[in-house]
Every structure is written in structure tokens, then in C-alpha cells.
BAVEX-37570 format. One record per residue (C-alpha): residue number from 0; x, y, z. Coordinates in steps of 0.2 Angstrom, whole numbers, plus 2048, in hexadecimal, padded with zeros to 3 digits. Example, Ala and Ser with C-alpha at 12.3 -4.5 7.8 and 13.67 -1.06 7.14 Angstrom:
BEGIN
+-----+-----+-----+-----+
| num |  xx |  yy |  zz |
+-----+-----+-----+-----+
|   0 | 83E | 7EA | 827 |
|   1 | 844 | 7FB | 824 |
+-----+-----+-----+-----+
This chain:
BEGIN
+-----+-----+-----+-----+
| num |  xx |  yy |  zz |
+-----+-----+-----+-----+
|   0 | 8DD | 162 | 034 |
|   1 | 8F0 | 165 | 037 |
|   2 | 8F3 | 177 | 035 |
|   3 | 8DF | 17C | 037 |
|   4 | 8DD | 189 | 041 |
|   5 | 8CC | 185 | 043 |
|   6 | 8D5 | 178 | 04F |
|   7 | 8E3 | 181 | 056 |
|   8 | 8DD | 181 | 068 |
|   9 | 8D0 | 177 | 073 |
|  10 | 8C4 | 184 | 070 |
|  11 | 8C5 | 183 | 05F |
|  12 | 8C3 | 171 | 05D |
|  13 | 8B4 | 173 | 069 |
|  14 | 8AD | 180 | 05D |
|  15 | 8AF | 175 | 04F |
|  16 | 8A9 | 167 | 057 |
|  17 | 8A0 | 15F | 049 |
|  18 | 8AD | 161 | 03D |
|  19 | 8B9 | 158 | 04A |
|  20 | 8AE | 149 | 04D |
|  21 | 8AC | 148 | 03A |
|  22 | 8BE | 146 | 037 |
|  23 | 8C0 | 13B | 045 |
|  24 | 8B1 | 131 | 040 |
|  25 | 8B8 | 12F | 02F |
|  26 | 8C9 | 129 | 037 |
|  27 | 8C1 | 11C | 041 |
|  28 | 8B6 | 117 | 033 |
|  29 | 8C4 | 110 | 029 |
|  30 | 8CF | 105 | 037 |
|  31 | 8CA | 0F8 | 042 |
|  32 | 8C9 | 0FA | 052 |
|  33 | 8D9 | 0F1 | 056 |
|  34 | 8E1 | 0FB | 049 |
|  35 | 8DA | 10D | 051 |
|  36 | 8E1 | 108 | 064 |
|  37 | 8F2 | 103 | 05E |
|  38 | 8F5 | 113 | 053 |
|  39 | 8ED | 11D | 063 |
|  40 | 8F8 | 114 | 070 |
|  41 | 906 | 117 | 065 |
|  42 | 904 | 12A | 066 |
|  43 | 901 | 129 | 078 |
|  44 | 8EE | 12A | 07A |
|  45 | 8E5 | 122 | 08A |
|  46 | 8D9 | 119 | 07F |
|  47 | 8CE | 10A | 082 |
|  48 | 8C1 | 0FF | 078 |
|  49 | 8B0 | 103 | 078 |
|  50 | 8A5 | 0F3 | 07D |
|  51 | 895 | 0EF | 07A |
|  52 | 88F | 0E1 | 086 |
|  53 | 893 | 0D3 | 07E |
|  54 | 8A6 | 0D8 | 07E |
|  55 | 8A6 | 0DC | 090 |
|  56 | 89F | 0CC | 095 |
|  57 | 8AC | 0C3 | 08A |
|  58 | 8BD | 0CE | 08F |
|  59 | 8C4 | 0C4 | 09A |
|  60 | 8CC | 0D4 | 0A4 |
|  61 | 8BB | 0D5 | 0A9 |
|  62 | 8BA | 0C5 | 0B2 |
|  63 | 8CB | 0C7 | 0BA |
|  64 | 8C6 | 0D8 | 0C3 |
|  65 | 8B4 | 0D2 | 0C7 |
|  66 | 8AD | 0E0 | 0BE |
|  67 | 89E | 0D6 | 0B5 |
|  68 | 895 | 0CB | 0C6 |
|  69 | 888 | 0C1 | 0C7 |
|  70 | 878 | 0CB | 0D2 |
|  71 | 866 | 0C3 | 0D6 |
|  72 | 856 | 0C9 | 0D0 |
|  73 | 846 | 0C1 | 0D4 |
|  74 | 83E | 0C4 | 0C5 |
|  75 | 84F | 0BD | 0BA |
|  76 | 859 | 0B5 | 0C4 |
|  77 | 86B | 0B6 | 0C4 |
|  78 | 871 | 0C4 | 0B9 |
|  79 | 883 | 0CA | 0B5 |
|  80 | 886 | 0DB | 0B9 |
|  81 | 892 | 0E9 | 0B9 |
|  82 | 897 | 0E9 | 0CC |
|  83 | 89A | 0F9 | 0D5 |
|  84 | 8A6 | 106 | 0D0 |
|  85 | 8B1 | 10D | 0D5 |
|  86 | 8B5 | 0FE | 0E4 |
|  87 | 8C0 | 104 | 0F1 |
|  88 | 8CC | 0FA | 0F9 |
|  89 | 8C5 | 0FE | 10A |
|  90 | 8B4 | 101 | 105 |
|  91 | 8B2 | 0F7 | 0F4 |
|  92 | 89E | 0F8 | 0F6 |
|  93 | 892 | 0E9 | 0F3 |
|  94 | 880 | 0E5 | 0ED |
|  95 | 876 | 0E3 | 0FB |
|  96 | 864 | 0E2 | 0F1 |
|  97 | 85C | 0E1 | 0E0 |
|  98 | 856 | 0F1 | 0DB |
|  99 | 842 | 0F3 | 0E0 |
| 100 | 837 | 0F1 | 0D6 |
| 101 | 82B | 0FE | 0CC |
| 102 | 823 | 107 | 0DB |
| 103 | 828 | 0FD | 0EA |
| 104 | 82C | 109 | 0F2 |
| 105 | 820 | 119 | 0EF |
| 106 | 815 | 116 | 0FF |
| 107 | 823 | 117 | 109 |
| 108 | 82C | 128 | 101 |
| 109 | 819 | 12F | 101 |
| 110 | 816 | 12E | 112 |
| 111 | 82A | 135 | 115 |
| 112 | 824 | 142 | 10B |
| 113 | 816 | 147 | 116 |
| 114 | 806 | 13E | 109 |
| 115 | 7FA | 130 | 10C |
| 116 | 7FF | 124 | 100 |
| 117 | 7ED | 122 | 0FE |
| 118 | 7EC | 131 | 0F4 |
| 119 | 7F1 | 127 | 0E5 |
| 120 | 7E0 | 11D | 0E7 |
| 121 | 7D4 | 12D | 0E4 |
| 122 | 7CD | 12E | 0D2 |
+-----+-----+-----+-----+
């Protein structure tokens, strides 16, 4: 790709799109990912790993700045969770409640909106 005008400029690349994610596919597709993050921080890229769940809950990073907490549910129980983002330092936000439940709420919001729930009732 060095030297490809079809790459020269952002808009380039962003025309040829699927040939850049091929090449870059094809890059990743033969290093680990360890191997891939040190050869990118060595160039100077901000790059991270990409987690699926099971390597959030284990990174202990995670743990150390609370991100993963621990949130009720009545229909689970106690459930890690991602905890709010971003937390300010003077506002860092909180779960107050679980999130309702599959139409909980839709009497209430009709009648805000100006319907008689009861609506939903006639055939």
C-alpha cells in the first residue's frame, strides 16, 4: 500500500475502504494480539485490546477503577455490570434503580401523552 495513490489522502483510503480493511485484516490475521499492540505502540498508535466479556471481567485494571460493579435485579440477582461512563469527579453518577421491566411503564407515558391506557384493552 506504500506508494498507492489509491491511499494517498484520508479520502482516498475512505474511497477504498474495503481494500484498506482487507489489507489491514490480512495484517492482523497473521500476529497475535499481543504481537499487533506492541508493533502499533512502537509506531505510536493509541491502541487498545478489544475485549469480549470474559476479558473484561478478568483484566484486573478493570477492578482497580470499578468499571465492572456489582447492580441488583429482581429477576437475577446481583449482576456485574459496566458502571457509568464517563464518572465525573464531581458528578460521577450512580445507579439508582434496575431498569423496568417490559411495559412497566406504558400506562403511565399513555396518560402523559394525553390516552386512556385502556385503549390498549379494545379488540
Amino acid at each position: 500500500m506504500n506508494g498507492d495513490l489509491r491511499f494517498a489522502t484520508n479520502s482516498d483510503r475512505v474511497k477504498n475502504r474495503g481494500l484498506v480493511d482487507a489489507a489491514i485484516g490480512a495484517w492482523f490475521a497473521t500476529r497475535s494480539s499481543e504481537e499487533a499492540l506492541s508493533t502499533m505502540r512502537a509506531a505510536g498508535a493509541t491502541v487498545g485490546p478489544v475485549y469480549n466479556i470474559a476479558d473484561a471481567m478478568a483484566d484486573e485494571h478493570f477492578h482497580e477503577r470499578e468499571i465492572i460493579v456489582d447492580a441488583e435485579d429482581d429477576g437475577f440477582g446481583t449482576l456485574p455490570m459496566h458502571d457509568i461512563v464517563p464518572r465525573l469527579s464531581e458528578t460521577p453518577g450512580i445507579w439508582r434503580r434496575q431498569a423496568p421491566g417490559l411495559g412497566e411503564h406504558t400506562a403511565e407515558i399513555l396518560r402523559e401523552a394525553g390516552i386512556d391506557p385502556r385503549t390498549l384493552e379494545a379488540p
